[in-house]
N, C-alpha and C positions, 0 to 999 in steps of 0.2 A: 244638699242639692241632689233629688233623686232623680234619674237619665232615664228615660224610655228609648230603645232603638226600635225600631220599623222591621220587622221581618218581612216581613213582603216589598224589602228593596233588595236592590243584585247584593251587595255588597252586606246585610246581615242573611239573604236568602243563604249564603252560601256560608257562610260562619256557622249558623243555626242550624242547619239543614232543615229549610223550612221551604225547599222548591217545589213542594208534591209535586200535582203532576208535571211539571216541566222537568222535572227528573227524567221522565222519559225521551224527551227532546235532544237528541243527538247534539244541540250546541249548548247543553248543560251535562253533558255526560261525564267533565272532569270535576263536577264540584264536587265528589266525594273524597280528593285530595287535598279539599280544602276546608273541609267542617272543623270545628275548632281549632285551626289554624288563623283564617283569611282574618280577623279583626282582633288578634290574638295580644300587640302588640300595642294596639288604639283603645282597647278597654283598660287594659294596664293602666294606660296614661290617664283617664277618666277616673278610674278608681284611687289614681294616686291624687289626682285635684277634687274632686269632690268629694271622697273617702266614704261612697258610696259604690258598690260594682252594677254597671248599667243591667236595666229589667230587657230582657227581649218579650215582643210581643207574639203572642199566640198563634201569629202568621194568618188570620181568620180574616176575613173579607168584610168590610164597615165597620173593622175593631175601633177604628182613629177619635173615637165619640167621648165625648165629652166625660162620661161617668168613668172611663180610661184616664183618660188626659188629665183632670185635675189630681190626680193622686201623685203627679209628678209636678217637675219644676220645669224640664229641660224635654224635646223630641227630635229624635236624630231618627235624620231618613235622610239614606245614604243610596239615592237611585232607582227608584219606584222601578217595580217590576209592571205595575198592574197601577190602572187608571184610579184616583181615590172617586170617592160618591160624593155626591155634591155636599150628605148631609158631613162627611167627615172635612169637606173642603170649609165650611161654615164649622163646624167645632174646633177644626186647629185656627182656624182666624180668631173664633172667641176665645181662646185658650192663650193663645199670643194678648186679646187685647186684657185676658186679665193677670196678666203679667208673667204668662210662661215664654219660654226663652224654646225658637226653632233654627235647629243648623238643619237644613237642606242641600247636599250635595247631590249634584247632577250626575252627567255624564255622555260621552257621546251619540246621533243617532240608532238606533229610534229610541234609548232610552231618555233621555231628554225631552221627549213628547209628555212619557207619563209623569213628569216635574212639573212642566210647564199652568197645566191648569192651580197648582199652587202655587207656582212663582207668582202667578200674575194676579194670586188675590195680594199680594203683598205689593205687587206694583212692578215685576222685575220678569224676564223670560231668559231660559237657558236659549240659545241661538245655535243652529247648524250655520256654516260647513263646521266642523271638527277642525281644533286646531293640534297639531300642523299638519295632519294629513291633506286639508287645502292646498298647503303649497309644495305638497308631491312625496313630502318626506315620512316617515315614523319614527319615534325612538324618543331617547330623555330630553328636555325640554326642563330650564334650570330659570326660575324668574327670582330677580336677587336685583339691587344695585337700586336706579331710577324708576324702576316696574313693580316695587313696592313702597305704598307710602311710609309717611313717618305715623302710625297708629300701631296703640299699644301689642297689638295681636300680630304686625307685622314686624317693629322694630326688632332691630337686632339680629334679624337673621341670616347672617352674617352669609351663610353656605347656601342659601335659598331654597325655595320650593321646586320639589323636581317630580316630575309627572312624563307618563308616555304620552296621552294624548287627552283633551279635553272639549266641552261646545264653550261658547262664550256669553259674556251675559249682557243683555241690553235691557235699561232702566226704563218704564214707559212711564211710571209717573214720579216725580222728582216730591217724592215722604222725606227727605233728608238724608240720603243713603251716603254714607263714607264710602268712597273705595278703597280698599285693601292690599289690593294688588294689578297689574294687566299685563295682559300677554305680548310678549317680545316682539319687536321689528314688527307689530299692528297700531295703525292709527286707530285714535280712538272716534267716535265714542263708545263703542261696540265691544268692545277690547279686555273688557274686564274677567279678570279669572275669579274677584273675590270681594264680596262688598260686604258692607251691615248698616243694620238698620236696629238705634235706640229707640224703641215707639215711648212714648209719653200716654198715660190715659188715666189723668187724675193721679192720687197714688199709686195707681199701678204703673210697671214700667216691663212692659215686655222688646225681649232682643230677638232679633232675624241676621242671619248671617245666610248667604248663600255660594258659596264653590261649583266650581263648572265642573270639576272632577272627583270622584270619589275613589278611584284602585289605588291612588297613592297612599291611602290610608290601609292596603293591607298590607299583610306580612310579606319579606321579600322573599323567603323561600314559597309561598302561593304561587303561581302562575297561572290559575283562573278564577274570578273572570279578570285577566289579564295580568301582568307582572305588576306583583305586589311593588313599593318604592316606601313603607316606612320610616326603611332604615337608613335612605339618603340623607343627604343634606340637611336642613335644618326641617323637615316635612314631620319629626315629634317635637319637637320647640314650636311649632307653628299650630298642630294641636294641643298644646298645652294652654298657650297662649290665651286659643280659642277659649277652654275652657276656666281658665284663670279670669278670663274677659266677662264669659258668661253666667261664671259665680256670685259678684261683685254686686 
């Protein structure tokens, strides 16, 4: 199973060091405390389940194209920095229907914006306000118990998913999407931190999974772009899972 990451999202921009010019951007001025650290921890685990170490991409603008994409099995983009082209939005949709597998993690305003035009070919949107900064507060935020289902990628996690702050997902067209998880003391149907979707097309079988949050997935010694949370709770059993899920 060979893994493609997205360099041109927060969360490999800043692993990779692949920010150019936003390097110059006073609110990216601490990623350099965090280049081969921030995903240090989430490639391991990748490389331990697939027994492949994920490819980063060249960080180059309309890379996401198809003559890219099929050399792989799997596309992890973990938070788009920057808007994709329409023509890479139609190559990762063909690439899913011939049966490659996309984890898409979000993540708060405004980065959520540049998710959103690919959530929605898939039928799903990351949602502001930010949870739980809506209801006044910041900090860890632990979904475990009733607010994860009984699916194989959530069972068992005994300790839960713990994250600073995340957007939420709302389903606009109903492809068969399992949910995964949802965010605490919110009604639904809005509510969700984590879905998937087994697409069917002929022999082929391509998977989608989408997450409203992506900094839990760095190293807890990171603190940008924001406090890493790895090493919580059950947050590396939950990407294992994932990819145990998406190997299969």
């Amino acid at each position: 199973m060979k893994v493609l990451i997205d360099t041109r999202s927060l969360q490999g921009a800043y692993h990779f060091g692949r920010l150019g010019k936003l390097a110059d951007d006073d609110k990216y001025k601490e990623a350099k405390y965090s280049e081969g650290k921030r995903l240090k921890t989430f490639i391991s685990i990748i490389q331990k389940e697939t027994g492949f170490s994920p490819t980063p991409t060249k960080g180059d603008a309309k890379e996401l194209q198809l003559p890219l994409l099929k050399e792989y099995n799997t596309l992890l983009i973990l938070t788009r920095l920057f808007f994709l082209s329409l023509s890479e939005l139609t190559d990762i949709k063909e690439f899913v229907r011939g049966g490659g597998n996309l984890l898409l993690m979000s993540n708060h305003p405004p980065f959520n914006e540049f998710d959103n035009p690919l959530a929605e070919t898939f039928g799903f949107t990351f949602e502001s306000p930010t949870y739980p900064w809506h209801r006044g507060g910041y900090g860890l935020t632990c979904i475990m118990g009733d607010n994860l289902n009984a699916h194989e990628i959530t069972r068992n996690l005994e300790h839960g998913i713990i994250f600073n702050n995340s957007c939420r997902i709302r389903i606009l067209k109903d492809h068969g999407y399992k949910v995964l998880a949802t965010l605490p003391e919110e009604p639904g149907p809005n509510n969700i931190f984590a879905l998937e979707l087994d697409m069917k097309f002929g022999e082929n079988s391509g998977r989608v999974i989408g997450v409203a949050d992506s900094g839990f997935a760095g190293n807890d010694e990171t603190k940008s772009p924001g406090p890493g949370q790895i090493g919580k709770g059950d947050n590396q059993k939950f990407i294992r899972n994932i990819f145990s899920w998406l190997r299969k």
